[in-house]
Backbone as ProteinMPNN parsed JSONL, in Angstrom:
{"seq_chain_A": "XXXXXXXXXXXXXXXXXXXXXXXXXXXXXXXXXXXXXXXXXXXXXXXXXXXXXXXXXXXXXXXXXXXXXXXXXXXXXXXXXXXXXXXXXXXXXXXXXXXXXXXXXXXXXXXXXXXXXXX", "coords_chain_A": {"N_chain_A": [[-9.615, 23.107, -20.3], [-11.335, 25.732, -22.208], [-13.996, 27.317, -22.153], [-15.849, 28.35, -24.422], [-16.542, 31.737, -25.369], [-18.392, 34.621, -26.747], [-16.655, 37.514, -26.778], [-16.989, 41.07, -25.715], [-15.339, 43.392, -25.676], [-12.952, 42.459, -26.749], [-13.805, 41.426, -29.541], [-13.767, 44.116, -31.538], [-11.798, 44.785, -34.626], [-9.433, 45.928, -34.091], [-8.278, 45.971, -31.883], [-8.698, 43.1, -31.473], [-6.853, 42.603, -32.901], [-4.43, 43.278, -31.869], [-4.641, 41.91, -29.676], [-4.408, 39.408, -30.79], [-1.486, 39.85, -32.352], [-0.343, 39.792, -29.551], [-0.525, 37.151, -28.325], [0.11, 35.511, -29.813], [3.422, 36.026, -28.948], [5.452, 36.647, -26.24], [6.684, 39.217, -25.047], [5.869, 42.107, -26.107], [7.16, 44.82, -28.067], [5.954, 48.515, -28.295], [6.583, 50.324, -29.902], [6.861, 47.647, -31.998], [4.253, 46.508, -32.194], [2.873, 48.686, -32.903], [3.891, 49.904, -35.5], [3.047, 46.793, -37.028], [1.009, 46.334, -36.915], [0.156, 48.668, -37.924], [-0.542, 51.03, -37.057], [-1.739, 54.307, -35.581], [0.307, 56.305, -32.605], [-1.49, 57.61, -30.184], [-3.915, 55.802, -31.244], [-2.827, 53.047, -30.444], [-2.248, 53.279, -27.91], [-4.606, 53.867, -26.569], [-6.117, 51.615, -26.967], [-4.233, 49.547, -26.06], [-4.499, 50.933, -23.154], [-7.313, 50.157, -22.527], [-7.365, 47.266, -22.682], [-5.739, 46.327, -20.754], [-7.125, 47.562, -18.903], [-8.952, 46.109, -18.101], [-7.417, 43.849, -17.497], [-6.664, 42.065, -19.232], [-4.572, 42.659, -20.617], [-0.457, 42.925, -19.628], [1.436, 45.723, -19.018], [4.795, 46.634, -19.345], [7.038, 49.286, -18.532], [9.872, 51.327, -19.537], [13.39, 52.761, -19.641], [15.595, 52.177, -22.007], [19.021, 52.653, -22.946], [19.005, 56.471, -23.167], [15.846, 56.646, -23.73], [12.285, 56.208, -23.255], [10.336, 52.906, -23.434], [8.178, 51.034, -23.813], [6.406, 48.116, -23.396], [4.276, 45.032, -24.044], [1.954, 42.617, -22.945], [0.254, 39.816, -23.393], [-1.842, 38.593, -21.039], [-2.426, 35.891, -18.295], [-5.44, 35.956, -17.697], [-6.585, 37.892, -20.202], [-5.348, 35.85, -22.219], [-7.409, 33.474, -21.518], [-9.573, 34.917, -21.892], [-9.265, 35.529, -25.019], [-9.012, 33.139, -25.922], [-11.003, 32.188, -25.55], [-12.868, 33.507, -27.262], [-11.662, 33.071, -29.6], [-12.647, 30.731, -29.809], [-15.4, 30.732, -29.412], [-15.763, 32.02, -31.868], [-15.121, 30.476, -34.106], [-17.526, 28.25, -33.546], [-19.386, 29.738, -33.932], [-18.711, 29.927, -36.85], [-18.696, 27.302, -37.71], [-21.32, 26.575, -37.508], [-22.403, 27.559, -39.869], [-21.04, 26.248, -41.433], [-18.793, 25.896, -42.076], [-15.243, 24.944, -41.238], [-12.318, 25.078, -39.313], [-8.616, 24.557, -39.236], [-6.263, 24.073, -37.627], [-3.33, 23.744, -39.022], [-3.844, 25.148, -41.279], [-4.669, 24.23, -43.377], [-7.233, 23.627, -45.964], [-10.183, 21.777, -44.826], [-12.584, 19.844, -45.016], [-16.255, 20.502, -45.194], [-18.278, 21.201, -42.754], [-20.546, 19.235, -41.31], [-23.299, 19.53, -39.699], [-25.078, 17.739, -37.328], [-28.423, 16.071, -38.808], [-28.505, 17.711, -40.647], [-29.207, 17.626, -44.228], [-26.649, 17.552, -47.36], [-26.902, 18.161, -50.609], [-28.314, 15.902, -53.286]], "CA_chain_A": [[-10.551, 23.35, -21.382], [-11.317, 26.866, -22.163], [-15.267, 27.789, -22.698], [-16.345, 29.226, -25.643], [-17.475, 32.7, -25.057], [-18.175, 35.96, -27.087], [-15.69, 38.829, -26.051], [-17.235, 42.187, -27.112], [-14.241, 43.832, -25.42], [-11.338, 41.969, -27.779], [-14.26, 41.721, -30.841], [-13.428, 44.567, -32.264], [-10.891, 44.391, -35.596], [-7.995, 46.452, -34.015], [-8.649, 44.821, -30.41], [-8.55, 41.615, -31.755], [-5.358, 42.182, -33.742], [-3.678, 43.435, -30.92], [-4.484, 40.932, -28.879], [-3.629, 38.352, -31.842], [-0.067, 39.511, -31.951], [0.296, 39.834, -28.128], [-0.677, 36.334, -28.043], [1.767, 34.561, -30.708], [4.691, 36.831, -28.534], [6.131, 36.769, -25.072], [6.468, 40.808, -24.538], [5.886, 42.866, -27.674], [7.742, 46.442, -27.963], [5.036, 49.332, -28.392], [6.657, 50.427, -31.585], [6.617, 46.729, -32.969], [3.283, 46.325, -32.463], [2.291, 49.93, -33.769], [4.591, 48.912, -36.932], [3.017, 45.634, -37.159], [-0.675, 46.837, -36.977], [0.083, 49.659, -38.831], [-2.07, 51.979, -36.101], [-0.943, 55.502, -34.852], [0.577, 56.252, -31.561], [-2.498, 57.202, -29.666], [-4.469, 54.894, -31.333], [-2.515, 52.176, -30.096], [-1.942, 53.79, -26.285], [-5.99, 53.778, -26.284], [-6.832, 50.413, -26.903], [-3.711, 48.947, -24.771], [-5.067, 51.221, -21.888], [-8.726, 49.648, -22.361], [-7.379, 46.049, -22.448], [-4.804, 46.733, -19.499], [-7.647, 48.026, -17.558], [-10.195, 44.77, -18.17], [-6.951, 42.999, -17.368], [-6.413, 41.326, -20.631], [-2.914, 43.011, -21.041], [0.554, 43.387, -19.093], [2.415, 46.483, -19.25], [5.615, 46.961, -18.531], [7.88, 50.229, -18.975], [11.388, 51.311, -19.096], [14.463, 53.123, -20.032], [17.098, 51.785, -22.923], [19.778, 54.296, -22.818], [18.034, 57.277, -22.16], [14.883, 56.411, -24.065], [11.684, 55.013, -22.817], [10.386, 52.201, -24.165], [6.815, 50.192, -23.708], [6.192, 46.193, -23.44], [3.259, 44.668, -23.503], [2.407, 41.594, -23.177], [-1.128, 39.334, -23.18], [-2.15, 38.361, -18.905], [-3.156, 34.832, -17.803], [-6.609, 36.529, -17.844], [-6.478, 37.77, -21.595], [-5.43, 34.533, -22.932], [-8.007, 32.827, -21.642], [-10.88, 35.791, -23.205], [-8.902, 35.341, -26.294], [-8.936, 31.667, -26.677], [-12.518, 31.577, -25.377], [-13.405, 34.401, -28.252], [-12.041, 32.201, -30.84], [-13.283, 29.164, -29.88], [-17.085, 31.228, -30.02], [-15.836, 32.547, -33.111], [-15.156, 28.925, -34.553], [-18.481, 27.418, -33.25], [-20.281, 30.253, -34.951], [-18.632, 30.046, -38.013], [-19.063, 25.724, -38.286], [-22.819, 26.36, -37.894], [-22.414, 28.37, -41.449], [-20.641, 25.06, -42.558], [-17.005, 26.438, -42.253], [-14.311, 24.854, -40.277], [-11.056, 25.523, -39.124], [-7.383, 23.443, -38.702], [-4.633, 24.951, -36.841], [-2.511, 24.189, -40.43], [-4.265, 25.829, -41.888], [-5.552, 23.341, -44.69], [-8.836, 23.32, -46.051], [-10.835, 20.705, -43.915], [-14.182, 19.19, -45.722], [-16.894, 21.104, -44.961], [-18.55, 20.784, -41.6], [-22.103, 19.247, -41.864], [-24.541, 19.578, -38.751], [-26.119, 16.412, -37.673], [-29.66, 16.186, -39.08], [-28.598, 18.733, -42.168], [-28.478, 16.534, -45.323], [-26.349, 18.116, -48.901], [-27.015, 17.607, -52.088], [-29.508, 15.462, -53.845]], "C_chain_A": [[-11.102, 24.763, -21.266], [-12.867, 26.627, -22.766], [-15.321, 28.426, -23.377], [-17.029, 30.584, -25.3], [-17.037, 33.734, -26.218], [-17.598, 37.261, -26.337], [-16.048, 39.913, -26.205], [-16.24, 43.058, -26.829], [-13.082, 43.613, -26.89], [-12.195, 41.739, -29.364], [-13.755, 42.264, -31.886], [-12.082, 44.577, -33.267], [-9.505, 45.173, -35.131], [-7.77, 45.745, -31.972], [-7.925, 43.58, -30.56], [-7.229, 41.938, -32.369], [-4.521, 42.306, -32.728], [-3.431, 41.979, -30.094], [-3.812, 39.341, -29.602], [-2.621, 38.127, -31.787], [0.368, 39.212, -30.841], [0.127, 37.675, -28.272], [0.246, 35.202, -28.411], [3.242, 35.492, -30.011], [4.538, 36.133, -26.908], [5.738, 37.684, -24.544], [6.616, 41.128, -25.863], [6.331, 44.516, -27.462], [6.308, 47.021, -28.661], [5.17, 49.485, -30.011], [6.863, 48.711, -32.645], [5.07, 46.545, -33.544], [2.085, 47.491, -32.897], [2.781, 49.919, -34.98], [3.124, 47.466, -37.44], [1.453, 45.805, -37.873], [-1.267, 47.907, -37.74], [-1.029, 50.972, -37.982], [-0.859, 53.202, -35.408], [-0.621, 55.263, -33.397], [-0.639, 56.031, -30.21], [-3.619, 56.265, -29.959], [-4.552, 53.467, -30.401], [-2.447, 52.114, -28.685], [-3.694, 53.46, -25.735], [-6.364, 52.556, -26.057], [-5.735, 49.76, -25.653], [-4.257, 49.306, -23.552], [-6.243, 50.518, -21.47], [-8.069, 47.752, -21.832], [-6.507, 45.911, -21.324], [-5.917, 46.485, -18.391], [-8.4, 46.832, -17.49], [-8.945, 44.058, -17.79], [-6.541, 41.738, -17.976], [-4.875, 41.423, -20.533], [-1.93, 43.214, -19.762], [1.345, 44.928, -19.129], [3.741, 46.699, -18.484], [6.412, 48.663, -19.031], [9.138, 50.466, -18.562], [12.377, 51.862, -19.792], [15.094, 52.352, -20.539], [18.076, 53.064, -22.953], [18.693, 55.351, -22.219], [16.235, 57.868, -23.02], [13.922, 55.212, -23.978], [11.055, 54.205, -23.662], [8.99, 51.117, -22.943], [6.529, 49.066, -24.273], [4.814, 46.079, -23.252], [3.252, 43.232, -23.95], [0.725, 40.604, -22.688], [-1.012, 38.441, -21.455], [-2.896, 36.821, -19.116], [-5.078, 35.174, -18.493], [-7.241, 36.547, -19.475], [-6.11, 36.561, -22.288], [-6.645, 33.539, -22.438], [-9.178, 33.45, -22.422], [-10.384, 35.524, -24.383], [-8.746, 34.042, -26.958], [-10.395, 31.15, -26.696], [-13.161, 32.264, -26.271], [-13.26, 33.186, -29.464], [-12.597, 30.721, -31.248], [-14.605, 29.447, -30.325], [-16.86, 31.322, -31.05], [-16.2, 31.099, -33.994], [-16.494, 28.159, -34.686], [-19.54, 28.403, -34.373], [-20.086, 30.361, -36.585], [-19.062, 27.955, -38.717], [-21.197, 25.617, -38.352], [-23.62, 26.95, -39.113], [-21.901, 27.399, -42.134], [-19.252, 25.169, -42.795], [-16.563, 25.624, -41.07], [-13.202, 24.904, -40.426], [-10.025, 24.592, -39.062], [-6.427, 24.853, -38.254], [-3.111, 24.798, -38.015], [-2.942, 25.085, -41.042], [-4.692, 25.181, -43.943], [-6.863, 23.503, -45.287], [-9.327, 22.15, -45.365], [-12.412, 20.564, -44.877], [-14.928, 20.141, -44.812], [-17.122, 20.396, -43.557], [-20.109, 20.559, -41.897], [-22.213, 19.029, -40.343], [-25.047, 18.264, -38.437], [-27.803, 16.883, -38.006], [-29.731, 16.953, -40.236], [-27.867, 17.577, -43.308], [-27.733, 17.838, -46.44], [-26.562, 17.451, -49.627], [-28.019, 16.583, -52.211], [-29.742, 13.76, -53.076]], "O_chain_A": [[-11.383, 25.065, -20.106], [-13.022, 25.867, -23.721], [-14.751, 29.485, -23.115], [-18.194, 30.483, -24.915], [-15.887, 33.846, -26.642], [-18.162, 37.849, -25.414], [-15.4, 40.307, -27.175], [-16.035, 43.765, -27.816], [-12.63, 44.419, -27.703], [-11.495, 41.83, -30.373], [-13.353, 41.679, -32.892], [-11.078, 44.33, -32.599], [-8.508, 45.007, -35.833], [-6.919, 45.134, -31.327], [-6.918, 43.149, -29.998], [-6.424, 41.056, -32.071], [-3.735, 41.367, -32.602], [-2.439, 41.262, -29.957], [-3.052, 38.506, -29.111], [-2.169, 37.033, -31.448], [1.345, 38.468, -30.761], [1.232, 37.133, -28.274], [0.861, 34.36, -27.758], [4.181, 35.552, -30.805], [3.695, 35.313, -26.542], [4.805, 37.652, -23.742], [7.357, 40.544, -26.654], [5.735, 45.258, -26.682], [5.616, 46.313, -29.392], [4.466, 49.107, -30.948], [6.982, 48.746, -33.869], [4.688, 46.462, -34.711], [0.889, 47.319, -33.132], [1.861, 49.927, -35.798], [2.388, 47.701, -38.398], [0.995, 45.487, -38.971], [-2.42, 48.138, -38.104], [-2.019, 51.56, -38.417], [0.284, 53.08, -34.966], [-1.08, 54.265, -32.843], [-0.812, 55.035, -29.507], [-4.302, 55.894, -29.004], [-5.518, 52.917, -29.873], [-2.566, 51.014, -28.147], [-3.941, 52.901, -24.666], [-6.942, 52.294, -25.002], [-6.162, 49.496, -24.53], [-4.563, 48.411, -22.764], [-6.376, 50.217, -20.284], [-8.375, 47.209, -20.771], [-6.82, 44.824, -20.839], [-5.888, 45.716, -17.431], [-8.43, 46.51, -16.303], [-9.454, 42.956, -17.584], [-6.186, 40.687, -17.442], [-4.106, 40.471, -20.4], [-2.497, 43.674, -18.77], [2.406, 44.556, -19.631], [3.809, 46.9, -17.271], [6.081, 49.026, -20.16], [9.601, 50.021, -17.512], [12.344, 51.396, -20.93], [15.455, 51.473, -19.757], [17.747, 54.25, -22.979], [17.89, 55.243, -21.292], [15.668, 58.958, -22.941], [14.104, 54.027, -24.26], [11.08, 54.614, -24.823], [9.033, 50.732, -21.774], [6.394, 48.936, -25.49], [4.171, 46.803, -22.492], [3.963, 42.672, -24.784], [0.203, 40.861, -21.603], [-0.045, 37.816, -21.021], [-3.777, 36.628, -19.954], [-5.656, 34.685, -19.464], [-8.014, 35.722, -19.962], [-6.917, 36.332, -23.189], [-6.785, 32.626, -23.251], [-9.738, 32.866, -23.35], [-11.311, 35.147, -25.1], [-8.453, 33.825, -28.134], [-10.917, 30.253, -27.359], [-14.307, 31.828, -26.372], [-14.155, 32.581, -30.054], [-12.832, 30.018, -32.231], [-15.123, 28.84, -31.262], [-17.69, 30.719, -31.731], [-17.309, 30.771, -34.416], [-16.707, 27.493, -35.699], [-20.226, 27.975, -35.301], [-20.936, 30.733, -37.395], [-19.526, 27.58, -39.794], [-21.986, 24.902, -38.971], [-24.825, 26.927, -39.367], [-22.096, 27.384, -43.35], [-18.654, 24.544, -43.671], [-17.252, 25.541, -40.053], [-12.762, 24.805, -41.571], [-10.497, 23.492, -38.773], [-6.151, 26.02, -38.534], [-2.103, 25.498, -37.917], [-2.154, 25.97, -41.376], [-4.859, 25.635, -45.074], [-7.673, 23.407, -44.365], [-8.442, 21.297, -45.436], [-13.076, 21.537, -45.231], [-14.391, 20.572, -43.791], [-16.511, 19.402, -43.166], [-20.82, 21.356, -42.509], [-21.328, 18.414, -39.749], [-25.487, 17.627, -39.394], [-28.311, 17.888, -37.509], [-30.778, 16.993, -40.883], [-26.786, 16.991, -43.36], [-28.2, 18.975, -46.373], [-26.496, 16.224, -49.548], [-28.652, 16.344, -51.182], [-30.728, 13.082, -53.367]]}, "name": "protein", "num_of_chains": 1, "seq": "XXXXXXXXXXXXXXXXXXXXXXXXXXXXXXXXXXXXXXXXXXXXXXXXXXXXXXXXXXXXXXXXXXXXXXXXXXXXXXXXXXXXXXXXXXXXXXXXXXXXXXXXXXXXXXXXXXXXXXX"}
């Protein structure tokens, strides 16, 4: 069971995406996930370095023919900040009355105990 916590590390909207794709992947090529995210080179070198260094991320590197070529890939560690982010995220968004499915269906609202609707 993974605890609910706020991440302010993986928060942010290019953070969090990163870590999004890394998470639905295996190992993600540098240029997929600079493609993917649509984010410049250093852009993308910046934030991997930050989440690398907190130990969120994997890197690996390496020669194809004779061009190198950068993996990354979300760490034991990082998957658990990133499952425990959206679980906070989740909890804070059902106490607004929103909830989530992993289909991605609409789900009936979420009521509170003790909060009545309507008349």
């Amino acid at each position: 069971m993974v605890t609910p916590r706020f991440d302010d590390l993986i928060h942010p909207r290019t953070r969090l995406s990163i870590v999004s794709l890394l998470a639905a992947s295996d190992w993600a090529e540098f240029r997929f996930l600079r493609e993917s995210l649509d984010l410049s080179d250093s852009v993308l070198s910046k934030q991997l370095t930050l989440l690398e260094n907190a130990g969120y991320v994997e890197i690996r590197k390496a020669f194809v023919g004779k061009r190198p070529r950068t993996w990354a890939r979300l760490s034991p560690a990082g998957r658990e900040a990133f499952d425990g982010h959206i679980q906070m995220l989740q909890e804070i968004a059902a106490r607004g009355g929103a909830s989530f499915t992993p289909d991605g269906q609409e789900p009936a609202p979420a009521v509170p105990p003790g909060v009545l609707r309507g008349p």
